[in-house]
PQR file with spaces between the fields and no chain letter, atoms N, CA, C, O and H, PARSE charges and radii, in Angstrom:
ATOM       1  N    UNK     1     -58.740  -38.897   66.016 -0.4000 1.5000
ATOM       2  CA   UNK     1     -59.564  -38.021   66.827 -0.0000 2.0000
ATOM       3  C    UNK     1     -59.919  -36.747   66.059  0.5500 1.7000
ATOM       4  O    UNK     1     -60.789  -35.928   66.353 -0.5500 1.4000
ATOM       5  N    UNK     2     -59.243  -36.738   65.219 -0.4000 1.5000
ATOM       6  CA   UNK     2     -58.961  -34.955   64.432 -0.0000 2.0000
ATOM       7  C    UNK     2     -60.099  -34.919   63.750  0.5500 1.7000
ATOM       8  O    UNK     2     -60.872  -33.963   63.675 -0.5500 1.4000
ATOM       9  H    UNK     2     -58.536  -37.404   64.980  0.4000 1.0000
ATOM      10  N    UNK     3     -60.227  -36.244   63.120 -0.4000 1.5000
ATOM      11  CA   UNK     3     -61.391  -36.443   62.235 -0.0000 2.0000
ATOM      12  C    UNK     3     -62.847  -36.763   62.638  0.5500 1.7000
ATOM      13  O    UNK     3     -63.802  -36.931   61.879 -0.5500 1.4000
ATOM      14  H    UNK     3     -59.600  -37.021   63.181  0.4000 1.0000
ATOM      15  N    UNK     4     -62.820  -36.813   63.999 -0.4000 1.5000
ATOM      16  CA   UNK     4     -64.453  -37.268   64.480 -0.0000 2.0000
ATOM      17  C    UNK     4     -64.343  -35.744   64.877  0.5500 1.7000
ATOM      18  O    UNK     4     -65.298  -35.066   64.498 -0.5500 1.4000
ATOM      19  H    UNK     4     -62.044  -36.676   64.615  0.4000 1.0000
ATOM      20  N    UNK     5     -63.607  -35.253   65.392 -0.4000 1.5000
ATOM      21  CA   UNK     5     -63.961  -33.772   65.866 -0.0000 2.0000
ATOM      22  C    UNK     5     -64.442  -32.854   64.547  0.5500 1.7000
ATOM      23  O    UNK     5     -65.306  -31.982   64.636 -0.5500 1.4000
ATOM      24  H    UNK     5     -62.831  -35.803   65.700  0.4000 1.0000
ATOM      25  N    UNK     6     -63.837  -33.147   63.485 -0.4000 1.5000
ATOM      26  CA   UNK     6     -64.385  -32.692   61.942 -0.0000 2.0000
ATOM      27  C    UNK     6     -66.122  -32.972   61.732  0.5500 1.7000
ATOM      28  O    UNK     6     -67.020  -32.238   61.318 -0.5500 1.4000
ATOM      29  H    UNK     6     -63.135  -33.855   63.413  0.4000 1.0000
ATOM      30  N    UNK     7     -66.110  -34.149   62.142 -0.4000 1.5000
ATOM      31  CA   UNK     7     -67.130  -34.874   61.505 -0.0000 2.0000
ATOM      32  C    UNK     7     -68.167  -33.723   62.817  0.5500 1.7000
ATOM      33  O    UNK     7     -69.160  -33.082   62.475 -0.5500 1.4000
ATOM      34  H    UNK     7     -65.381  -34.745   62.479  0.4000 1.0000
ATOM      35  N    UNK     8     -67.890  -33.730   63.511 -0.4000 1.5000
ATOM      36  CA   UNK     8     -68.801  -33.151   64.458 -0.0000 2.0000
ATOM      37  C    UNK     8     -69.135  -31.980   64.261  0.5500 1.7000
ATOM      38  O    UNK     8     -70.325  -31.665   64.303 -0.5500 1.4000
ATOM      39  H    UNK     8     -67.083  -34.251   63.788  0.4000 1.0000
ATOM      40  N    UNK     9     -68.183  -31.103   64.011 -0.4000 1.5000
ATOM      41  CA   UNK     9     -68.243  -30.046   63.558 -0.0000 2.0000
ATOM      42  C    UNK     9     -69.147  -29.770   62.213  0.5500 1.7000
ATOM      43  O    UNK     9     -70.048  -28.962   61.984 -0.5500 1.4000
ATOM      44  H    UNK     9     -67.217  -31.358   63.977  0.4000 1.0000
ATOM      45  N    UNK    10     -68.897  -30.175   61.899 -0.4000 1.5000
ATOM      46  CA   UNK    10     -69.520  -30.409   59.980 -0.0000 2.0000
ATOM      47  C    UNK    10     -71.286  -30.877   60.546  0.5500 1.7000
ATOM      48  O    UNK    10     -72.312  -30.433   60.031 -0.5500 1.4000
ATOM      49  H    UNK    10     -68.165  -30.831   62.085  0.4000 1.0000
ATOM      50  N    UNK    11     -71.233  -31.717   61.535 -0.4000 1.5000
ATOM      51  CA   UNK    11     -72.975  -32.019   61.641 -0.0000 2.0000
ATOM      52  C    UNK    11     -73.419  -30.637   62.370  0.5500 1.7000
ATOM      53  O    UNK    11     -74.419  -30.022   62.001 -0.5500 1.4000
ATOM      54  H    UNK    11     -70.400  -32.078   61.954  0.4000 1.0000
ATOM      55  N    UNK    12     -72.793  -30.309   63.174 -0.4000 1.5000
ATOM      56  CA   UNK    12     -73.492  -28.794   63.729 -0.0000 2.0000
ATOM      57  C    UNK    12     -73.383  -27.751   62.510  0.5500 1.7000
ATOM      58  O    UNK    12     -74.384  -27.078   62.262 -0.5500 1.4000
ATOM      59  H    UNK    12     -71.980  -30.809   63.474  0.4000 1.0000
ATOM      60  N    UNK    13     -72.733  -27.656   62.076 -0.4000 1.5000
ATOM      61  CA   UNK    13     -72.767  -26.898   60.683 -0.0000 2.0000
ATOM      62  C    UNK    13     -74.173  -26.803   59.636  0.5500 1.7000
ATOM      63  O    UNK    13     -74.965  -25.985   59.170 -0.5500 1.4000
ATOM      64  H    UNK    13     -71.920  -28.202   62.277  0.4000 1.0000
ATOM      65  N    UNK    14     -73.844  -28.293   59.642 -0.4000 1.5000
ATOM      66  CA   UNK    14     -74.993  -29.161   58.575 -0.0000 2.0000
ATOM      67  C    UNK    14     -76.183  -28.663   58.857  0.5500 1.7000
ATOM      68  O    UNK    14     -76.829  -28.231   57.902 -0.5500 1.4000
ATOM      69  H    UNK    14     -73.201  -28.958   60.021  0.4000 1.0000
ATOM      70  N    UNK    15     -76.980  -28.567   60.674 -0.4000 1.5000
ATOM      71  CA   UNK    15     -78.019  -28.492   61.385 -0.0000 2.0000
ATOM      72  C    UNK    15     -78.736  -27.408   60.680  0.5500 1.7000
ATOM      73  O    UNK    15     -79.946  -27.418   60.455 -0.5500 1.4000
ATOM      74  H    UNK    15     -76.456  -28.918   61.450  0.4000 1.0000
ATOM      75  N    UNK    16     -77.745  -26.284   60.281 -0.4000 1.5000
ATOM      76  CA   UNK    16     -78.177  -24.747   60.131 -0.0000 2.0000
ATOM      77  C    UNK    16     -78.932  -25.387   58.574  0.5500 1.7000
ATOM      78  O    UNK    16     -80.101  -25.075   58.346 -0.5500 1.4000
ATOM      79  H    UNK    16     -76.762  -26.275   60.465  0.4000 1.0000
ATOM      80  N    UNK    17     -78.458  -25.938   57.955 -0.4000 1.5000
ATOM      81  CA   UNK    17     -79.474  -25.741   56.579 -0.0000 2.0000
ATOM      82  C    UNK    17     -79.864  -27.395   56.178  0.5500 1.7000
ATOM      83  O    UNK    17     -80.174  -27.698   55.025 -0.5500 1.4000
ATOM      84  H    UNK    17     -77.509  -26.191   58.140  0.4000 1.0000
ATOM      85  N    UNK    18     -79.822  -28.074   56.931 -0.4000 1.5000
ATOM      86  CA   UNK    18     -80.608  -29.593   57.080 -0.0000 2.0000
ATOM      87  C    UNK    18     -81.044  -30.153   58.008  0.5500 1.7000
ATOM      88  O    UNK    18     -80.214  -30.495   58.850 -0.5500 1.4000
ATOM      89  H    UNK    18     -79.571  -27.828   57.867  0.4000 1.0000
ATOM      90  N    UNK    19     -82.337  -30.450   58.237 -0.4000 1.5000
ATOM      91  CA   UNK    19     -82.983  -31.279   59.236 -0.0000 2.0000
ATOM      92  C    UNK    19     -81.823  -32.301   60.175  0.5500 1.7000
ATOM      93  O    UNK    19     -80.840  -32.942   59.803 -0.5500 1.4000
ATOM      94  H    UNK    19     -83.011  -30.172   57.553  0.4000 1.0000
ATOM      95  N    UNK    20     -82.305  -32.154   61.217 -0.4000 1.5000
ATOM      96  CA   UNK    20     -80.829  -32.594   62.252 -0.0000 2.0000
ATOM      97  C    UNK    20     -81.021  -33.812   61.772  0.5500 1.7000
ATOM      98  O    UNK    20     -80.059  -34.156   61.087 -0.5500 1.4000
ATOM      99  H    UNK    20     -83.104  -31.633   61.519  0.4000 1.0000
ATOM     100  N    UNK    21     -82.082  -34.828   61.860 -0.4000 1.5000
ATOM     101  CA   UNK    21     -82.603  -35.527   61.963 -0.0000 2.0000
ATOM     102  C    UNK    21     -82.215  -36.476   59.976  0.5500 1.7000
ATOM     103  O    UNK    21     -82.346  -37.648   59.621 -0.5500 1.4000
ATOM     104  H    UNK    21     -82.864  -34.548   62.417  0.4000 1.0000
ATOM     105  N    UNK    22     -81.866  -35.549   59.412 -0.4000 1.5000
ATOM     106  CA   UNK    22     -81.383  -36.273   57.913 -0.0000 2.0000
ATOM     107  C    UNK    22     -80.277  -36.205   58.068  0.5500 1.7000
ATOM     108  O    UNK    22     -79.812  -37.084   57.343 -0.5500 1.4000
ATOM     109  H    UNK    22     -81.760  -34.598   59.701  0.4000 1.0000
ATOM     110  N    UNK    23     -79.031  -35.429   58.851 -0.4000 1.5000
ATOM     111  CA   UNK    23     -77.795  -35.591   58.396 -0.0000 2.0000
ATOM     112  C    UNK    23     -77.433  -36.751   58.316  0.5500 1.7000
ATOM     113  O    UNK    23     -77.052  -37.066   57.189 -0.5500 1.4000
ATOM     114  H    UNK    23     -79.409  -34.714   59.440  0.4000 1.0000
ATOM     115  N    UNK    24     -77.390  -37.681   59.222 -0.4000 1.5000
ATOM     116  CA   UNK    24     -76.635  -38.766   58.553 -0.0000 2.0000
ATOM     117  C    UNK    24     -77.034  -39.165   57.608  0.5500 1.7000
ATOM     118  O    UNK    24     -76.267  -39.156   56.645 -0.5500 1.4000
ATOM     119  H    UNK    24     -77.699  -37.425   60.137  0.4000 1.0000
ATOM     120  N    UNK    25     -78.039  -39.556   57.479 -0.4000 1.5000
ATOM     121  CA   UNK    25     -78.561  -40.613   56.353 -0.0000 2.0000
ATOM     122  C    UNK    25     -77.792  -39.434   54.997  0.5500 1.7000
ATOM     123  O    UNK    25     -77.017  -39.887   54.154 -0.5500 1.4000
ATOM     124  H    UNK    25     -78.662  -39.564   58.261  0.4000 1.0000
ATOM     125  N    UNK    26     -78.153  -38.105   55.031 -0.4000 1.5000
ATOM     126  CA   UNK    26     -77.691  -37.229   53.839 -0.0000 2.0000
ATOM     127  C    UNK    26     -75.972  -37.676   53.896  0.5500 1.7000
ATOM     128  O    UNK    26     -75.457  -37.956   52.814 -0.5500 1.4000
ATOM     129  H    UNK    26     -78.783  -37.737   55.715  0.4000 1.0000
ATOM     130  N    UNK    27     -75.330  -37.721   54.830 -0.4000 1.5000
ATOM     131  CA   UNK    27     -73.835  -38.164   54.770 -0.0000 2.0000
ATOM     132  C    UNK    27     -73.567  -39.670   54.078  0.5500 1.7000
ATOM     133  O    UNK    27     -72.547  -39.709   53.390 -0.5500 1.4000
ATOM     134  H    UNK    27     -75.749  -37.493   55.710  0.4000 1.0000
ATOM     135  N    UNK    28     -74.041  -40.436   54.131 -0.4000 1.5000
ATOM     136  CA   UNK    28     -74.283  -41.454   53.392 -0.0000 2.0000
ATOM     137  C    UNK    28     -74.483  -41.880   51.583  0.5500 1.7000
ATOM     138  O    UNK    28     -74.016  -42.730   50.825 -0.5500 1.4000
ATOM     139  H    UNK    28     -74.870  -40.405   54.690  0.4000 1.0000
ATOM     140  N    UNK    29     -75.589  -40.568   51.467 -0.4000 1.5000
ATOM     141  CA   UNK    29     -76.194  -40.890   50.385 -0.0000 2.0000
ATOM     142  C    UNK    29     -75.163  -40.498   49.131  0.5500 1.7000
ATOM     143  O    UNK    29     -74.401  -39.588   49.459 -0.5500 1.4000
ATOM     144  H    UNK    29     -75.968  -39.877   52.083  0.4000 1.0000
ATOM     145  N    UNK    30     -74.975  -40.964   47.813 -0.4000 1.5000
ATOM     146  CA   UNK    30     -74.107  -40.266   46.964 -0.0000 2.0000
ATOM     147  C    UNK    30     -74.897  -38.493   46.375  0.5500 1.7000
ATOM     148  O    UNK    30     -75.991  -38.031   46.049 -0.5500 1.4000
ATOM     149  H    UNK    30     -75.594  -41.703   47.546  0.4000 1.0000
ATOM     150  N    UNK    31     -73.561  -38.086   46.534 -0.4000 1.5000
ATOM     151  CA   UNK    31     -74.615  -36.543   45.918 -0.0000 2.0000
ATOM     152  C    UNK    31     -74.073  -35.885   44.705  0.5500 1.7000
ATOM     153  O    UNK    31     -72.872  -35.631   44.615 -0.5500 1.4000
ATOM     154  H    UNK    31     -72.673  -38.461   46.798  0.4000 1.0000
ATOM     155  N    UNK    32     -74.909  -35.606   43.787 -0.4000 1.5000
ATOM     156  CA   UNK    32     -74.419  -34.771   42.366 -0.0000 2.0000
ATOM     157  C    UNK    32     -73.556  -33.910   42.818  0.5500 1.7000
ATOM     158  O    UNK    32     -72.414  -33.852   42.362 -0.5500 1.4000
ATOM     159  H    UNK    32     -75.885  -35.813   43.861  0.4000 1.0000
ATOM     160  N    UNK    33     -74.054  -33.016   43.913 -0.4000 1.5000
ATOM     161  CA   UNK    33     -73.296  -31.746   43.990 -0.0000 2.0000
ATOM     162  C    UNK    33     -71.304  -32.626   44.031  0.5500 1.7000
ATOM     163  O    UNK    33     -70.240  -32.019   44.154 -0.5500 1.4000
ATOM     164  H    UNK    33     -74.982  -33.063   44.284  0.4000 1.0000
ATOM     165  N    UNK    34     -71.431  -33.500   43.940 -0.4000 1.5000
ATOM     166  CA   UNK    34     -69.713  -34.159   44.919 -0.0000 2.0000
ATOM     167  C    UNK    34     -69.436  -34.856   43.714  0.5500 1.7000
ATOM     168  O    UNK    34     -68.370  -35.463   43.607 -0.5500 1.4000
ATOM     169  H    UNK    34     -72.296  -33.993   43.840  0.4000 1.0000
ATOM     170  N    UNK    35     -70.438  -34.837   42.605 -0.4000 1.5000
ATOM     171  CA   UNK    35     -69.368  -36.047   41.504 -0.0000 2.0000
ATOM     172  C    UNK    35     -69.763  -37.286   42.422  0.5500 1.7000
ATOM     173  O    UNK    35     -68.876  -38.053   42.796 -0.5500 1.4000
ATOM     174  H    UNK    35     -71.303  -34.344   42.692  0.4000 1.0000
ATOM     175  N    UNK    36     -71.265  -37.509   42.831 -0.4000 1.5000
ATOM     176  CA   UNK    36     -71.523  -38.937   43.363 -0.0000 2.0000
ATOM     177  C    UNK    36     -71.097  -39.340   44.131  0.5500 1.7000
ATOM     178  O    UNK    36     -71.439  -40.388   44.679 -0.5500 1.4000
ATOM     179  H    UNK    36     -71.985  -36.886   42.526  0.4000 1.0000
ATOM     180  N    UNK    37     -70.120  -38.565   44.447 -0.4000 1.5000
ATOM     181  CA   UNK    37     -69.550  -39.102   46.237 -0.0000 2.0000
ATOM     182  C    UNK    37     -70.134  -39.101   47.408  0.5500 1.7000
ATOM     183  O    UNK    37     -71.029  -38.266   47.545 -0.5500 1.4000
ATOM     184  H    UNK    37     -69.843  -37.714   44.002  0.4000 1.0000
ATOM     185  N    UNK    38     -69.843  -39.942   48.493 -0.4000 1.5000
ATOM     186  CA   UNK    38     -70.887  -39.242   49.532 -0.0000 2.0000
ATOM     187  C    UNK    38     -70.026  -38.483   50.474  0.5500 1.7000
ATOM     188  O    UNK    38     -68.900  -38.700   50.922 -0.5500 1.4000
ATOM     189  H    UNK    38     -69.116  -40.619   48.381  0.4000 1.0000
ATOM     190  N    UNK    39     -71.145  -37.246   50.692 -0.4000 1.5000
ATOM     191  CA   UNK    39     -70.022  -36.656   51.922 -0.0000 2.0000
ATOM     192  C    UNK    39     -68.934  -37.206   53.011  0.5500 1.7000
ATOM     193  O    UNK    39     -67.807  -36.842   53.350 -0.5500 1.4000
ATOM     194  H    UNK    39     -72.060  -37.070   50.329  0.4000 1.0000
ATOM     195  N    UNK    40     -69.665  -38.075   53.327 -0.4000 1.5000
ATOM     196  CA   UNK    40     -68.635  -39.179   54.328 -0.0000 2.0000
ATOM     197  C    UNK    40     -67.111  -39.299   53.584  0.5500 1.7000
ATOM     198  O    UNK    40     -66.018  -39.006   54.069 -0.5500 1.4000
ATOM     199  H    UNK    40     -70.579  -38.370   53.051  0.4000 1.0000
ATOM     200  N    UNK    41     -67.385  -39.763   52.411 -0.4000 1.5000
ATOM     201  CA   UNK    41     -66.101  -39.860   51.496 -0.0000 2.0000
ATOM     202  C    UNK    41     -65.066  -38.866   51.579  0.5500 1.7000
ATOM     203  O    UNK    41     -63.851  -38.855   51.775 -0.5500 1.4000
ATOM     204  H    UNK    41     -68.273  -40.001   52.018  0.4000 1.0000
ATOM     205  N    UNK    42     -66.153  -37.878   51.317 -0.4000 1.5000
ATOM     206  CA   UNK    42     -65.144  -36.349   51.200 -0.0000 2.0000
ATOM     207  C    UNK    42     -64.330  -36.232   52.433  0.5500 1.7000
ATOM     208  O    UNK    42     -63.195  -35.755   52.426 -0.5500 1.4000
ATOM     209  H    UNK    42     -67.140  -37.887   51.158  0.4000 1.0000
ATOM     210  N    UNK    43     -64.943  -36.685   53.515 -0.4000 1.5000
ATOM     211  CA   UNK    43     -64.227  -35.871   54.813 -0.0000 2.0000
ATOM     212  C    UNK    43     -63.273  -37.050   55.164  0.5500 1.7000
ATOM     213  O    UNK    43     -62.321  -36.862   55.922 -0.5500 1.4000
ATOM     214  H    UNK    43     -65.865  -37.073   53.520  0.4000 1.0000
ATOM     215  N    UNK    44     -63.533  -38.279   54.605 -0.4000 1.5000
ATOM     216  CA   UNK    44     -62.546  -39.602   55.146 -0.0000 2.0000
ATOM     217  C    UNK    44     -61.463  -39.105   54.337  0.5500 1.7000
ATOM     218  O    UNK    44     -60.397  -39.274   54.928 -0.5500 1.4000
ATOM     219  H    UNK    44     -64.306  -38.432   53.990  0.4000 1.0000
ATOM     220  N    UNK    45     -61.299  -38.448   52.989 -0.4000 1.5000
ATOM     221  CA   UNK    45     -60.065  -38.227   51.882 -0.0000 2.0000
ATOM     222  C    UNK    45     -59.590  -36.521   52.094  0.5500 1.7000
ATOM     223  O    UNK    45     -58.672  -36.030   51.438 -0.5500 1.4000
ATOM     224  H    UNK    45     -62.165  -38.311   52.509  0.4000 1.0000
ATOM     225  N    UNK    46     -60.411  -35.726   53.149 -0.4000 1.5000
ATOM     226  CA   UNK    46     -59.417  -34.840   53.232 -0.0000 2.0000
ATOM     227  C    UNK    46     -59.897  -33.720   52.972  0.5500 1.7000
ATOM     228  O    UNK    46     -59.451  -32.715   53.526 -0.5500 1.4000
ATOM     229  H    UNK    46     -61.156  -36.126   53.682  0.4000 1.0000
ATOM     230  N    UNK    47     -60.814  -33.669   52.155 -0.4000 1.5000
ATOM     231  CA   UNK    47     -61.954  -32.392   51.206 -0.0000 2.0000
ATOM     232  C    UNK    47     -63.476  -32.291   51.844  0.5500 1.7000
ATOM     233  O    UNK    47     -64.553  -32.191   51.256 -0.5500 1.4000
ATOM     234  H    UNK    47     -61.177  -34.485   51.705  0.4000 1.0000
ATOM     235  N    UNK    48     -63.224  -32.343   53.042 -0.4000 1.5000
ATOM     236  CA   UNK    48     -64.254  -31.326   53.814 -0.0000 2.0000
ATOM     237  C    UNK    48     -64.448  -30.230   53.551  0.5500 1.7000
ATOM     238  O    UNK    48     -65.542  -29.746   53.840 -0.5500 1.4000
ATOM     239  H    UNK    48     -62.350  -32.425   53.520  0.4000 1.0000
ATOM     240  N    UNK    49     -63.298  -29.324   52.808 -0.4000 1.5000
ATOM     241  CA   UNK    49     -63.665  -28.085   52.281 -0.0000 2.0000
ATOM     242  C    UNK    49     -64.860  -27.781   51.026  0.5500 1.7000
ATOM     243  O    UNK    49     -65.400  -26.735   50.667 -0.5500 1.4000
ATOM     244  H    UNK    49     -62.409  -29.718   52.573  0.4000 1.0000
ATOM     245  N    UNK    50     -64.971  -28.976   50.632 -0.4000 1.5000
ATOM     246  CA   UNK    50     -65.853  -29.085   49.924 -0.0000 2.0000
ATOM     247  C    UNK    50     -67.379  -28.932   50.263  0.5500 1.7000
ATOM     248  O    UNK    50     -68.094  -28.144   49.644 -0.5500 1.4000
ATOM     249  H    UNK    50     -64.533  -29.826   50.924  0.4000 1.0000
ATOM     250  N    UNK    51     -67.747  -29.573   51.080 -0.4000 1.5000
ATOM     251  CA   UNK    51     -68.887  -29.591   52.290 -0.0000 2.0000
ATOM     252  C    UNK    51     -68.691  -27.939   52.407  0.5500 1.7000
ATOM     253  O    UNK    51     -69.337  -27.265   51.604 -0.5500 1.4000
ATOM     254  H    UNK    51     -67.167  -30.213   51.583  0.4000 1.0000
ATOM     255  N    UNK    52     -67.976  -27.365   53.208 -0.4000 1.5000
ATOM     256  CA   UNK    52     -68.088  -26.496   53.994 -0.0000 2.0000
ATOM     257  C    UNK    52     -68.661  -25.338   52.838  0.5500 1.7000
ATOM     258  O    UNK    52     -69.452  -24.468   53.203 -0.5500 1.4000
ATOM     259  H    UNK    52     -67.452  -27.912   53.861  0.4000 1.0000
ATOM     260  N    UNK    53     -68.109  -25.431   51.200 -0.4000 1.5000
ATOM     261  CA   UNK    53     -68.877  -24.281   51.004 -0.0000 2.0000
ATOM     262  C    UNK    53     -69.808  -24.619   50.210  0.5500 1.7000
ATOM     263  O    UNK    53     -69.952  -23.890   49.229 -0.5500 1.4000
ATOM     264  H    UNK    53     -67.466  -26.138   50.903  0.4000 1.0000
ATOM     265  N    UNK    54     -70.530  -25.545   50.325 -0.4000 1.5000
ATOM     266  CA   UNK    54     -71.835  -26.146   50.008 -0.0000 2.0000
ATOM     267  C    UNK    54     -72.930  -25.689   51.054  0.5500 1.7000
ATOM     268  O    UNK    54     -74.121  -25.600   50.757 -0.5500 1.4000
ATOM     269  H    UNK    54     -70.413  -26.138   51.122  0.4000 1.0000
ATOM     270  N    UNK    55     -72.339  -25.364   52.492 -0.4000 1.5000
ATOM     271  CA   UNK    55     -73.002  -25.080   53.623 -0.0000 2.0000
ATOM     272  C    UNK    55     -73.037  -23.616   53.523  0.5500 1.7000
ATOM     273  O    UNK    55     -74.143  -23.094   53.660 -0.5500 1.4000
ATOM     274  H    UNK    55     -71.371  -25.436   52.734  0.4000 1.0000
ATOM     275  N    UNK    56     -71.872  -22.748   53.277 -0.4000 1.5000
ATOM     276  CA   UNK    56     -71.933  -21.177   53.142 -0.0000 2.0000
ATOM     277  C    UNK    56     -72.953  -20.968   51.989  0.5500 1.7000
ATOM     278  O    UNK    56     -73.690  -19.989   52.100 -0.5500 1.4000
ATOM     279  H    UNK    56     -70.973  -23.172   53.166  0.4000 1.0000
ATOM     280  N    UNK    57     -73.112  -21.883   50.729 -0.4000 1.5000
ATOM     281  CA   UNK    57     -73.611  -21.230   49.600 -0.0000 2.0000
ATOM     282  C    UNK    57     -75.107  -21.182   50.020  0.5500 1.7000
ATOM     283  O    UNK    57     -75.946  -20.401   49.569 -0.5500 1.4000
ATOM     284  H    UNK    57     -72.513  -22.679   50.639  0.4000 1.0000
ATOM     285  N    UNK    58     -75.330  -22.277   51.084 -0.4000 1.5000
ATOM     286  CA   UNK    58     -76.942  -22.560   51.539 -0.0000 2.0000
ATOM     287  C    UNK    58     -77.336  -21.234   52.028  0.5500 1.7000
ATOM     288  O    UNK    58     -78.182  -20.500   51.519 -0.5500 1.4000
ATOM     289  H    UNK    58     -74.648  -22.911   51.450  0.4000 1.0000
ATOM     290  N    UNK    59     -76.306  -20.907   53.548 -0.4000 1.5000
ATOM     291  CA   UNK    59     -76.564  -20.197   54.585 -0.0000 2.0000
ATOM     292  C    UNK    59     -76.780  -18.717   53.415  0.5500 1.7000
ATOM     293  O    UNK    59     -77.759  -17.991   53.587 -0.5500 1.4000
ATOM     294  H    UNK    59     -75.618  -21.504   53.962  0.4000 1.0000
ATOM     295  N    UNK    60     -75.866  -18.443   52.386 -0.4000 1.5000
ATOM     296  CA   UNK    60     -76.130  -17.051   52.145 -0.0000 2.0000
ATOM     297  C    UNK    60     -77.351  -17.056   51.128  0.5500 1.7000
ATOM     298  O    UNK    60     -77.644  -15.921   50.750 -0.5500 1.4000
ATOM     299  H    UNK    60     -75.071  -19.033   52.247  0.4000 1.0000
ATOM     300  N    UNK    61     -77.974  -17.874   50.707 -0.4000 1.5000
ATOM     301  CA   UNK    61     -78.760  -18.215   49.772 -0.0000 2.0000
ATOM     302  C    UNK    61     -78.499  -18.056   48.540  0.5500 1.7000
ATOM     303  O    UNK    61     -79.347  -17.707   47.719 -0.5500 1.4000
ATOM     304  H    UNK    61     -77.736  -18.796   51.014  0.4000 1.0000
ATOM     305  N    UNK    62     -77.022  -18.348   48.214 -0.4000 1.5000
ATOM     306  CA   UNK    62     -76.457  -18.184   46.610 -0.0000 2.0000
ATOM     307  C    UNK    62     -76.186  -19.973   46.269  0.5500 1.7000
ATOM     308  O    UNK    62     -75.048  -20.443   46.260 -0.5500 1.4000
ATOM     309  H    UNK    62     -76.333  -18.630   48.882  0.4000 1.0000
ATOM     310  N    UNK    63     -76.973  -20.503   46.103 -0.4000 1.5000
ATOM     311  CA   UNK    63     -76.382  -22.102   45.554 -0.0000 2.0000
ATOM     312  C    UNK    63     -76.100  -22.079   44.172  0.5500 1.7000
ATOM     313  O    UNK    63     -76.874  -21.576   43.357 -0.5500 1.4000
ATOM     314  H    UNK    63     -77.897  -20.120   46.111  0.4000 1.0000
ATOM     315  N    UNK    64     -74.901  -22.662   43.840 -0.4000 1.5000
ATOM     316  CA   UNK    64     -74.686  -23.041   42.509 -0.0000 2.0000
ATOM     317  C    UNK    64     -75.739  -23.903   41.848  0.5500 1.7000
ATOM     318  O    UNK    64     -75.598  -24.264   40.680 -0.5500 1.4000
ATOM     319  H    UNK    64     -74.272  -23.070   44.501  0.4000 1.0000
């Protein structure tokens, strides 16, 4: 349960700097920023923190 409540969280998150309407498919896809992983991956192994400041770097407009 801990983890769909994550996952939920992380898509309202997501909303603020991606089309509601791409998150999943973007959760799916492999991404450079992850070393080719797909986000899904990240949050099934634990490193959602990873995501999360991929989302701050958006929101403040500093991306690596």
């Amino acid at each position: 349960m801990e983890s769909v409540d994550r996952l939920e969280e992380l898509k309202r998150d997501l909303a603020e700097v991606i089309q509601e309407k791409f998150i999943d498919e973007w959760l799916q896809k492999p991404n450079g920023a992850f070393d080719g992983r797909t986000p899904i991956d990240l949050i099934q192994s634990g490193e959602s923190l990873r995501i999360r400041k991929m989302i701050h770097e958006l929101r403040s407009g500093q991306p690596r």
